[in-house]
C-alpha positions as CSV (number, residue, x, y, z in Angstrom):
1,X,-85.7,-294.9,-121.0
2,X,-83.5,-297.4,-119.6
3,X,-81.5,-295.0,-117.8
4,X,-83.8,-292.9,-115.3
5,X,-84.7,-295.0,-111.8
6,X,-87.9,-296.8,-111.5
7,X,-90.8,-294.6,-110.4
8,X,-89.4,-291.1,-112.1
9,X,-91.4,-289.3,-114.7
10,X,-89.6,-289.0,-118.1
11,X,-87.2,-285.9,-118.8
12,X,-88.7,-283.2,-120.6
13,X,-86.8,-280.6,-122.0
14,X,-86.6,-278.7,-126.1
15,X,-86.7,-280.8,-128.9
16,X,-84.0,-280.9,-131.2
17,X,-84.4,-278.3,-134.1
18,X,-86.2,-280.3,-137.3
19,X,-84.4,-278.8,-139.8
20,X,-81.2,-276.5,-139.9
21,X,-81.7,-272.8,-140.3
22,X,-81.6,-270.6,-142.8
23,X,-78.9,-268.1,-142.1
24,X,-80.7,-264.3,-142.1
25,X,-77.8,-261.5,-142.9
26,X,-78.1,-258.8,-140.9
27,X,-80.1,-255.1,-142.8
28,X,-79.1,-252.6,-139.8
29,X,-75.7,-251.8,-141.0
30,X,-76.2,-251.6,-144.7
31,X,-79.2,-249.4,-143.9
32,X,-77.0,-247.1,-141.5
33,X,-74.4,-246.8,-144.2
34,X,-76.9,-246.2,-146.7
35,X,-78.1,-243.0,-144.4
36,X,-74.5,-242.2,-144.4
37,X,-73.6,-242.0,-147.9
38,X,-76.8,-239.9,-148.9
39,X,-75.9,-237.4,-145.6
40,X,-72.5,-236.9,-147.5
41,X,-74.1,-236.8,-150.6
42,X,-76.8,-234.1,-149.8
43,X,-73.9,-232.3,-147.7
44,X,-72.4,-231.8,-150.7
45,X,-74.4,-230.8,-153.3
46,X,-76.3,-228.4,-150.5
47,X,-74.2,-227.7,-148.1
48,X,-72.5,-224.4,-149.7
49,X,-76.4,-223.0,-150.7
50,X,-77.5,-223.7,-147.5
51,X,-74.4,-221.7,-145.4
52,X,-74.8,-218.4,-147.9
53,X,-78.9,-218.5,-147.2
54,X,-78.5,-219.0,-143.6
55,X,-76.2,-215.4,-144.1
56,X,-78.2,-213.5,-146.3
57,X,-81.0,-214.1,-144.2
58,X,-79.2,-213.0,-140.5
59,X,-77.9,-209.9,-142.6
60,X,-81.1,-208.7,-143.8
61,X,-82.7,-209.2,-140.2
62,X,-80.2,-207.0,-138.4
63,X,-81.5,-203.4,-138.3
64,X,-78.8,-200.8,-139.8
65,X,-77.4,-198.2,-137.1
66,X,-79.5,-194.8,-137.2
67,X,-79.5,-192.0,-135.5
68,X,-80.7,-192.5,-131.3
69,X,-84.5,-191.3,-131.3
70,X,-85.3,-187.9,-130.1
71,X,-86.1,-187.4,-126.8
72,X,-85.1,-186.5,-123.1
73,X,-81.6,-188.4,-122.3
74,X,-81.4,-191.2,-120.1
75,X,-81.3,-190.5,-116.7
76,X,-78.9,-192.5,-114.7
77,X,-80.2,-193.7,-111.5
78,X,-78.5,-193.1,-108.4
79,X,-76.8,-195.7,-106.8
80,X,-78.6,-197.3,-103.9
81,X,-76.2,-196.6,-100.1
82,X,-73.9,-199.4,-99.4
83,X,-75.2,-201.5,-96.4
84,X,-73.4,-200.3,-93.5
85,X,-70.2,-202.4,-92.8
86,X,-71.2,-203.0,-89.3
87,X,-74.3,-203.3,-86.7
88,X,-74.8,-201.9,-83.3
89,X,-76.1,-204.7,-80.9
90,X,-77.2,-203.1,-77.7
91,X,-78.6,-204.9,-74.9
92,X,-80.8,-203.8,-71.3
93,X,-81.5,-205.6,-68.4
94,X,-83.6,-203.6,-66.2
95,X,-85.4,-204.2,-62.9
96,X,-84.4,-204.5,-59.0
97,X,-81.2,-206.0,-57.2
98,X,-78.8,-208.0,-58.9
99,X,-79.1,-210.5,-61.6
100,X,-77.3,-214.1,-60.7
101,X,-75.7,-214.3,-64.5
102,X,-76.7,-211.7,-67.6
103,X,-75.0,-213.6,-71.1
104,X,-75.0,-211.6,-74.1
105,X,-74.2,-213.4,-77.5
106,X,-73.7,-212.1,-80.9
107,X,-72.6,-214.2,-83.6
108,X,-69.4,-216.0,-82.0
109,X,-68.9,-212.4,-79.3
110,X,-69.8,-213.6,-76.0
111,X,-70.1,-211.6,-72.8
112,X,-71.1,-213.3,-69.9
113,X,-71.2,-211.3,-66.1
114,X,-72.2,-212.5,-62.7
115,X,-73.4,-210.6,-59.7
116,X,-75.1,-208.1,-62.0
117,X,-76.3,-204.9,-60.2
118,X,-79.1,-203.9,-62.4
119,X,-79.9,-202.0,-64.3
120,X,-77.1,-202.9,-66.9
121,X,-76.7,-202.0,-70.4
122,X,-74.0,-203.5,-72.9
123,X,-73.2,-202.4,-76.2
124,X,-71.4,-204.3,-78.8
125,X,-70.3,-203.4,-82.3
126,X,-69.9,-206.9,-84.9
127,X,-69.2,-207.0,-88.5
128,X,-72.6,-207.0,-90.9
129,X,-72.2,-210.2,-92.1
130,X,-74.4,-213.6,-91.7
131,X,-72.0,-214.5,-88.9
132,X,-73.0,-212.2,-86.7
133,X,-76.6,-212.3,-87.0
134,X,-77.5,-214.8,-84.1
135,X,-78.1,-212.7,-81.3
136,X,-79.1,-214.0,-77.6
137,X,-79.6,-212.8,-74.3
138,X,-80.2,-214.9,-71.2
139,X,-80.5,-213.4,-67.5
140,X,-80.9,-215.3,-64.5
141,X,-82.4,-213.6,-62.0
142,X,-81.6,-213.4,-58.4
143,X,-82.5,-215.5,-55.2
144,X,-84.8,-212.7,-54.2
145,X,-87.2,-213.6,-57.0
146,X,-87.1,-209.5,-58.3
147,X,-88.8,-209.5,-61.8
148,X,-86.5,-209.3,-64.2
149,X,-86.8,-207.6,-67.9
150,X,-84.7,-207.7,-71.1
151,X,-84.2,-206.7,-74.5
152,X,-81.9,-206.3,-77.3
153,X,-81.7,-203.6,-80.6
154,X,-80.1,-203.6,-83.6
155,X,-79.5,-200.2,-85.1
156,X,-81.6,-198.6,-82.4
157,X,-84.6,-200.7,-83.2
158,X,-85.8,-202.9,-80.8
159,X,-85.7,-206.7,-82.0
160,X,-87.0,-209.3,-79.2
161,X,-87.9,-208.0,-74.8
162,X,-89.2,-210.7,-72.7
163,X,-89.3,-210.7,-68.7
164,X,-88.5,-213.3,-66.0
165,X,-89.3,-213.6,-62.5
166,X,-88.7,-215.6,-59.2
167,X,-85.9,-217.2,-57.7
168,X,-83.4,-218.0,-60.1
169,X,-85.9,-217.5,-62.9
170,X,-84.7,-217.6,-66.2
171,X,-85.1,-215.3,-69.4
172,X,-84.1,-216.1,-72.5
173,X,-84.4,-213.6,-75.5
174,X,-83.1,-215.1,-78.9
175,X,-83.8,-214.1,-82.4
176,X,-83.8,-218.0,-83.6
């Protein structure tokens, strides 16, 4: 203990093995190959047995083709319409004097007036698609404060109507 300074607690650390060990050989692999050779083994003596059991047993499970059962034959259903190709977006802005601004939006078609003597009515005709199914209307009334009303159909069914009123008020009609 010579070497460590004056005032330091000894070194511990592990102690040297006592004896040398006894070299253990390794049982994984022989047991996998063992597994091996007795797969192979049964695979062989089996394996033909097994594939003509495994087919005698599908073929006898498979009903034989008869005769169709008596009855009434099957009546085919008629084919439901094909959704119409397009959609009929109209929209009304009713009340007195003029609006300041009337926008009408569906999908990306966008149709925007100033100065609108009312009543006004604007019809558009989009694809029926997902595209085209965000549909607003926004009217700003006038400076005389007139009430203002609005609403929009699809089809000829009416979808959203809301009213504004005062100066400049604001009505906004959206299906989102």
């Amino acid at each position: 203990m010579s070497h460590l300074p004056p005032h330091q607690p000894p070194e511990y650390g592990v102690a040297p093995p006592l004896h040398d060990e006894v070299r253990k050989t390794r049982k994984g692999p022989w047991i996998f190959l063992l597994i091996i050779a007795l797969l192979a083994v049964g695979g062989v003596m089996y394996g033909p047995g097994a594939v003509d059991a495994v087919r005698d047993a599908v073929s006898q499970a498979e009903p034989e083709p008869g005769p169709p059962p008596p009855g009434p034959p099957p009546v085919a259903r008629p084919e439901p319409p094909a959704p119409p190709s397009k959609r009929v977006v109209v929209f009304e802005v009713t009340g007195t004097g003029k609006a300041f601004n009337v926008t009408a939006t569906v999908g990306t078609s966008i149709h925007n007036e100033a100065g609108v003597t009312l009543p006004w009515t604007r019809t558009v005709e989009v694809p029926a698609d997902p595209a085209s199914d965000s549909v607003m209307l926004v009217v700003v009334a006038g400076p005389d404060g007139a009430e203002v009303h609005g609403r929009y159909t699809i089809d000829g069914a009416t979808v959203r109507e809301g009213k504004a009123s005062g100066p400049y008020g604001v009505l906004t009609i959206t299906d989102s």
